[in-house]
C-alpha positions as CSV (number, residue, x, y, z in Angstrom):
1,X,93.9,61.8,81.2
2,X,96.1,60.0,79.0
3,X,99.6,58.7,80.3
4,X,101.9,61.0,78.8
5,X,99.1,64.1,79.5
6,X,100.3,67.5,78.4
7,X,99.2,70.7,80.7
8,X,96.5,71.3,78.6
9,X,95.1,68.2,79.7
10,X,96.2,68.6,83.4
11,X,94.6,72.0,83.2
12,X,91.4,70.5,82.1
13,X,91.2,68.0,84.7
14,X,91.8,70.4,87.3
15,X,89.1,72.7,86.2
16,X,86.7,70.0,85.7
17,X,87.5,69.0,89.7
18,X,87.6,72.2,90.6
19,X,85.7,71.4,93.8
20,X,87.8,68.8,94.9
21,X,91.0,71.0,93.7
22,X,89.9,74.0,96.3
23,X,90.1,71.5,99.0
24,X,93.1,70.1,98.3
25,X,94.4,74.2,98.3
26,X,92.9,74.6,101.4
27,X,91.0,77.0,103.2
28,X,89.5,80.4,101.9
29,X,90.2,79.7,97.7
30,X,88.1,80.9,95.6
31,X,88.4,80.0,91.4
32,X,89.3,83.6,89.7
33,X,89.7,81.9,86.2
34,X,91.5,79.5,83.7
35,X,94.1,81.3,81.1
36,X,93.7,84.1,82.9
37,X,94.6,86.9,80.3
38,X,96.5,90.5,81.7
39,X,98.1,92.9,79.5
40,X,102.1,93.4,80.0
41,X,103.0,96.3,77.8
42,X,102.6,95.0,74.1
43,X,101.9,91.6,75.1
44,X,99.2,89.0,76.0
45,X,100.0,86.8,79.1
46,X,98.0,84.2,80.3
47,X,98.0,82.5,83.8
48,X,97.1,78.8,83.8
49,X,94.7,79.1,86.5
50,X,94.3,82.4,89.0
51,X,92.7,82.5,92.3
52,X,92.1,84.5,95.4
53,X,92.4,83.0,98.9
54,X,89.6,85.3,101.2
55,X,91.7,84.4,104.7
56,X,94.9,86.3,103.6
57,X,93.4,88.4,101.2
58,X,95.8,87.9,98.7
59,X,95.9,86.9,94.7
60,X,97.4,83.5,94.0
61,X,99.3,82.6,90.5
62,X,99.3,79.0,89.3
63,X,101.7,77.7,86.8
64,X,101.2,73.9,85.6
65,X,104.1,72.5,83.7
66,X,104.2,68.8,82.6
67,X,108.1,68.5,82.5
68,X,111.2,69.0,85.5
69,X,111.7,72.1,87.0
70,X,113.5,74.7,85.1
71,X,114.2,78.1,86.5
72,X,112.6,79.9,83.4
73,X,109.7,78.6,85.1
74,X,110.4,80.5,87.7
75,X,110.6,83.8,85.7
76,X,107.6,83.2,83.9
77,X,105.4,83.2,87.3
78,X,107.6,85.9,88.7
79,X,106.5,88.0,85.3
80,X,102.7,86.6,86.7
81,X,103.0,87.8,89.9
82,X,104.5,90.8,89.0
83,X,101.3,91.9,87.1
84,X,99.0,90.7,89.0
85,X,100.1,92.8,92.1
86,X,100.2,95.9,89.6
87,X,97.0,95.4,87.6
88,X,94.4,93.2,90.0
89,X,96.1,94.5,93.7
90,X,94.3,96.9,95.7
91,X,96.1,98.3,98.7
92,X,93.9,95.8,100.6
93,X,95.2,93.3,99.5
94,X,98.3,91.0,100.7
95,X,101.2,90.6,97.8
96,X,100.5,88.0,95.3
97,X,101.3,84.2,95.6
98,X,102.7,82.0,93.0
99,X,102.4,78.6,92.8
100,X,104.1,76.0,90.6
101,X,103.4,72.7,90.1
102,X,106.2,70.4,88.1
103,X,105.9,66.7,87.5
């Protein structure tokens, strides 16, 4: 990665260590998909990466951002979460998880 990496780099080099990134996660993670695109009304969103963890049975949202934390942040993985616990959910599964990673 370069020094001043932007998340499409960071995403990259987290897919391309996937292996090593599941570990880090922990236990029970398994890789759902990069970009991962849901329909919101109108609109296209895309979760950076998406995964399921088989222990708790529940969906889990990641959002890379290069920069601070900013609460829009927050709103943008709430708006993830959201739709994944209304379009990917079954009532088997445990409420979504979102994750956000911030330099």
């Amino acid at each position: 990665m370069t020094e001043n990496y932007n998340e499409q780099e960071l995403e990259d080099a987290l897919v391309a260590n996937v292996t090593k990134f599941l570990v880090e996660l922990g236990t029970g993670f398994a890789y759902m998909g990069r970009q991962y695109r849901l329909q919101v009304g109108e609109k296209e969103i895309y979760i950076d990466l998406l995964f399921y963890n088989t222990r708790i049975h529940a969906y889990c949202c990641v959002e890379l951002k290069t920069g601070s934390f900013e609460a829009s942040h927050l709103g943008q993985l709430g708006l993830y979460v959201t739709a994944v616990n209304h379009q990917l959910k079954t009532e088997y599964d445990n409420p979504t998880i979102g994750f956000g990673f911030c330099r």
